[in-house]
C-alpha positions, 0 to 999 in steps of 0.5 A: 502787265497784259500782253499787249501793253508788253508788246509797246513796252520800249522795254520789253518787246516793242522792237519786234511789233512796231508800227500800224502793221501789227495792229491786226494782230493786236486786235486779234490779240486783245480779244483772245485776251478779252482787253478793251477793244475800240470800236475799229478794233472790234469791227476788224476782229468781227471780220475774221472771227465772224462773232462778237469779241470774248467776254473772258480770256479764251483757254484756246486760240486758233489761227487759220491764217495764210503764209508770211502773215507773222503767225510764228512771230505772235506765237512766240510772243504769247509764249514768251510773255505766258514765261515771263509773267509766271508767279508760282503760287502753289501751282507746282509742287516741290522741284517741279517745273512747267512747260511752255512748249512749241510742238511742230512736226519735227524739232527743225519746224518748232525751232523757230518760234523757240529761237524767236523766243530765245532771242526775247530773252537774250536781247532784252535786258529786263528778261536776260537774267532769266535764263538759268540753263540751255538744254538740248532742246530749249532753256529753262528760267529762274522762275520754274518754266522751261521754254522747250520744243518738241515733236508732234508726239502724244508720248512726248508731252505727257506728265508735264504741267503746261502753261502754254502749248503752241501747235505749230503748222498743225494742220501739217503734222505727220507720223508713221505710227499714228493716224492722228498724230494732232488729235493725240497731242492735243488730248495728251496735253489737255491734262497738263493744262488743268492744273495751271491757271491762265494757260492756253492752246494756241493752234496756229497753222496755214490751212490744208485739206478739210480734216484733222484737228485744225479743220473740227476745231474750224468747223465746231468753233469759228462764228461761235461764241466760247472760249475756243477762239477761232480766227481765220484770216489771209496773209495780206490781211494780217500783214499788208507790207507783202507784195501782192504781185507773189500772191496773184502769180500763186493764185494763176499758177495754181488756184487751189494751192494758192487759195490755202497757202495765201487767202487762208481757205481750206482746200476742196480739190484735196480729200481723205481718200479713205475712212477710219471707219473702214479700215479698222473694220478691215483690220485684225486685231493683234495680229501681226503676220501670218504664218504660211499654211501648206496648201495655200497659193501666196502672192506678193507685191514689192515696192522697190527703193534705191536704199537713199530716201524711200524704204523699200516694201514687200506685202504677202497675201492669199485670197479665201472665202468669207466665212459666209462662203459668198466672197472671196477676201484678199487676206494679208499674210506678212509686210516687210519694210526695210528704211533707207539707207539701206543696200539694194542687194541686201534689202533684195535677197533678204525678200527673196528669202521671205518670198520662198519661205511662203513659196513664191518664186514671182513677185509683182513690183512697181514699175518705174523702178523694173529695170535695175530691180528686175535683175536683182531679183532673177540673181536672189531666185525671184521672177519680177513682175513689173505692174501693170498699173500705175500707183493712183490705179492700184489704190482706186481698185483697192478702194472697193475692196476695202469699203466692202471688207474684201480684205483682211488686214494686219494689225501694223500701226505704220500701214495703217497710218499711211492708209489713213493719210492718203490724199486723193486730189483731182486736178483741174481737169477733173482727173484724180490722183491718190498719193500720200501727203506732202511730207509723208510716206506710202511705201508699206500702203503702196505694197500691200495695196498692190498686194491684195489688188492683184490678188483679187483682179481677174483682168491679172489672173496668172497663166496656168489658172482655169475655171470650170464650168461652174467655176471650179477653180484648179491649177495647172499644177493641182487639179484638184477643186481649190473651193468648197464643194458645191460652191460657185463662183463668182466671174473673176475669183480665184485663189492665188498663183504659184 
């Protein structure tokens, strides 16, 4: 029995897809899994797949569809049918089982489609006596699948065999330690794939900014004949019975969201704000912190929290010449991050220990919270600073820096997957903003930002620092020439502040 024949089953699931209001979906459906097709389903399926149906069943669907279109619903039924259907035949090997899996970005996201599928199974007679046992993440069935979720880690998905992998909101995903949590997951649970016959990837998501897996397997695949399917498809298309009045008041309050989150189109006011390229140039490899040398004049900058929600951050670096002489380079020396809940007093003294292990009794911080946090510091030893920039400024004068390689890096997997996650958007004004992603963090990448910004802009150079007639930098505590001698230098370079 195909997957549609099973979804008009009075037996099976037609009670979830009745009516004409699912017939977009069928034929959708009908040519992922190459079913004979009219000639009214076929004209529909050319209008969001811009290509001629498959000749074959594809080994992956991906659905860029707007919200509320049922994209959980029929992902949930492709799961549930893939289980339902399966018939080891040597497949797996002795007291082995596969997984039919929904990966979302976390286990609250990826329950629905597992309680849509659990829901089949309970309520439907013929497939009731299927499930064997409920586990903390799913069930498993009698005839050795399990139907579990899971989070959008590469780790997670390993060693298992797979015959059906659902990337649930993919376009979404996030994870502090990874830059590409969606690529990962999908490389990782394409061997899983190999050894079971009819098993499929179905990527299925609201679209978001133009990167990541979902948008290459956009830009790669959609219009293009193979077995990748791509389909592309509004909300009002996919399920008429939605009020059109809720989309045109989105679509007036703010056109860009709207035309992502309803009308399915990948976002043009919202891009990557920096490359991959140029921070792994940037960055040293296996180098974790950096110990204070004697002679070297530290700086810092802090990301303060309330201890509820936020972590509250601290970036340390120093500025030295490139090894050509010719630059100054801001080089990160150590970044703390203590994760809420934590106690403001407590995440303070223990960076005012940190800060006077390197000899800095003043640190730079964010603005917004100077207030409480300007005391607490003067209580643990520290001067605290409040920026003169704001967080969106601090990253367009980071920017420069480190598309030049004017800065050195630690090699810290959280920093750089916030670095690699922010979003710089421009308003309908046209001004810019840079910020992390819906969802995400910045708080490590806002304080090393700050960090290495002020290190290396003239415009802040500290009181006590003096420049000579060819540049020669000295301090007011040191008179002796911080560069090379014989060197220049360059207007608005200098090495560090006490």
């Amino acid at each position: 029995m195909n997957l549609i024949e099973a979804m008009d089953d009075q037996n099976l699931f037609a009670a979830w897809f009745k009516g004409a209001t699912w017939n977009a979906w069928r034929a959708i459906l009908k040519a992922a899994f190459a079913i004979p097709m009219s000639a009214e389903e076929i004209a529909f399926f050319r209008s969001v797949a811009d290509r001629d149906p498959p000749a074959e069943r594809v080994q992956e669907l991906w659905i860029v569809a707007g919200r509320r279109g049922g994209k959980d619903s029929i992902a949930s039924v492709i799961a549930s049918h893939a289980a339902a259907l399966f018939l080891d035949s040597g497949q797996l090997r002795p007291g082995e089982r596969a997984l039919a899996m929904c990966l979302a970005t976390d286990r609250d996201q990826a329950k629905i489609v597992l309680n849509y599928c659990r829901a089949y199974f309970t309520d439907i007679p013929l497939l009731q006596g299927m499930v064997e046992r409920e586990t903390a993440y799913g069930f498993e069935l009698s005839n050795k699948i399990d139907i579990a979720v899971s989070t959008s880690n590469f780790r997670a998905v390993r060693g298992r065999p797979v015959l059906c992998a659902i990337l649930d909101e993919v376009a979404f995903w996030r994870d502090d330690n990874s830059a590409t949590p969606d690529e990962e997951v999908y490389r990782a649970i394409k061997p899983g794939l190999a050894t079971m016959p009819g098993s499929m990837i179905i990527g299925i998501s609201s679209p978001y900014r133009k990167t990541g897996l979902l948008h290459k397997k956009y830009k790669d695949h959609y219009g293009k004949p193979g077995k990748v399917l791509v389909i592309q498809a509004p909300t009002a298309l996919l399920n008429p019975t939605i009020d059109p009045e809720i989309i045109a008041a989105a679509l007036a309050e703010d056109p860009a969201a709207a035309r992502a989150e309803w009308l399915a189109e990948f976002r043009d006011d919202i891009s990557a704000f920096v490359s991959a390229e140029a921070v792994d140039a940037c960055t040293s490899p296996s180098v974790l912190e950096r110990s204070r040398v004697q002679g070297i004049n530290y700086a810092a900058f802090v990301d303060p929290s309330g201890g509820s929600s936020d972590s509250m951050t601290l970036a340390i670096g120093h500025s030295q010449f490139s090894e050509d002489k010719k630059r100054s380079i801001a080089v990160l020396d150590a970044v703390r991050e203590i994760r809420a809940p934590f106690s403001p007093e407590d995440a303070v003294a223990e960076f005012a220990a940190l800060l006077k292990s390197y000899g800095i009794r003043t640190v730079r911080g964010d603005r917004y919270a100077a207030e409480w946090v300007t005391e607490a510091f003067k209580k643990a030893g520290i001067e605290y600073r409040p920026a003169d920039l704001s967080k969106s400024e601090i990253y367009r004068d980071f920017l420069p820096r480190l598309n030049s390689a004017e800065v050195d890096l630690l090699d810290n997997p959280r920093l750089i997957s916030q670095l690699l996650s922010l979003e710089r958007r421009t308003a309908r004004g046209g001004r810019d903003s840079i910020d992390h992603p819906p969802g995400g963090k910045d708080d490590l990448a806002n304080a090393v930002a700050g960090a290495l910004v002020y290190l290396t802009s003239a415009r802040h150079r500290p009181a006590g620092m003096q420049f000579g007639t060819w540049g020669t930098a000295v301090t007011a505590n040191n008179p002796k020439p911080l560069f090379p001698e014989g060197e220049k230098i360059k207007p608005g370079h200098y090495v560090g502040w006490n």
